[in-house]
N, C-alpha and C positions, 0 to 999 in steps of 0.2 A: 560479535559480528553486527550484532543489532541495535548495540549500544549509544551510535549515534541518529538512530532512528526518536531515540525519546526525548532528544532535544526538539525534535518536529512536532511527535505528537504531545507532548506539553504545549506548544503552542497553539498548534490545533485545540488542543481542552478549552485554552484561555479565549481564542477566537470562539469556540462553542459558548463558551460562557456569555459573551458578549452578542452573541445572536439571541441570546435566552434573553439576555436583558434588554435590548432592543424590542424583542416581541412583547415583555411585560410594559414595557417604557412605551408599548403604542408605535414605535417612527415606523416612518415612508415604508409603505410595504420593499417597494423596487430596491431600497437599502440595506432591507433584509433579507431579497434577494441575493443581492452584490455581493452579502458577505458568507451569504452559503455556497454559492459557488466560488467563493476565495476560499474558504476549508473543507469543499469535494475536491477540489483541485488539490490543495495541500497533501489532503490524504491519500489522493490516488499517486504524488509522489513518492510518499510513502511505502507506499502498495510494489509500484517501480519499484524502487531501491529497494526492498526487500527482494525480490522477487531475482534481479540481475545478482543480489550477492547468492542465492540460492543456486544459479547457473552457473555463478564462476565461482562455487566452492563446490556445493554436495554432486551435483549432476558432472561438472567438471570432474571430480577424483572418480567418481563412477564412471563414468564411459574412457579415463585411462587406464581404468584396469583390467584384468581380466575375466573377470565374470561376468559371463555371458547372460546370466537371468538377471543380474544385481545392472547392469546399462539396459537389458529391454524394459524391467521396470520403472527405471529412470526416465527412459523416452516416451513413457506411458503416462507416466503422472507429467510431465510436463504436458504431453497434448491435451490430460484430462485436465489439466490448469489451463489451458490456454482456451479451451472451449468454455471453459467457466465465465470466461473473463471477456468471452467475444461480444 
C-alpha cells in the first residue's frame, strides 16, 4: 500500500542531501531556505497520502463492519491523529 510512497521519500533523501551540501558549500542562506521548504512540503505529502490510504483501507473496513468496539476505536485514533497533526 505504501510502496509508492518510497519513490517520494528517496527523493526527499536526495533533496536532504542537497540541502546538506548546500550548507557545507556555504550558499545564500534564503536558497537554503527555498529548498527546506520544497522537502517539508514534499514530506507532508507524504504524510497526506499515507494518511488518506489509512482512511480508505483500515478505518474504512472497520466502520463497515460490525464491531462496535473495533469502529469506536477506529474513530478515536483518528481524532487522536488528527489533534496530533493540528
Amino acid at each position: 500500500m505504501h510502496e509508492d510512497q518510497i519513490v517520494r521519500l528517496n527523493r526527499i533523501e536526495g533533496q536532504i542531501r542537497g540541502i546538506k551540501k548546500m550548507i557545507t558549500d556555504e550558499r545564500y542562506c534564503v536558497d537554503i531556505l527555498t529548498q527546506i521548504r520544497s522537502a517539508s512540503s514534499a514530506l507532508a505529502r507524504v504524510q497526506d497520502n499515507i494518511f488518506r490510504g489509512h482512511l480508505e483501507s483500515c478505518v474504512r473496513d472497520s466502520l463497515s463492519g460490525d464491531d462496535s468496539l473495533d469502529k469506536e476505536e477506529k474513530v478515536n485514533e483518528i481524532l487522536d491523529v488528527l489533534s496530533r497533526f493540528r
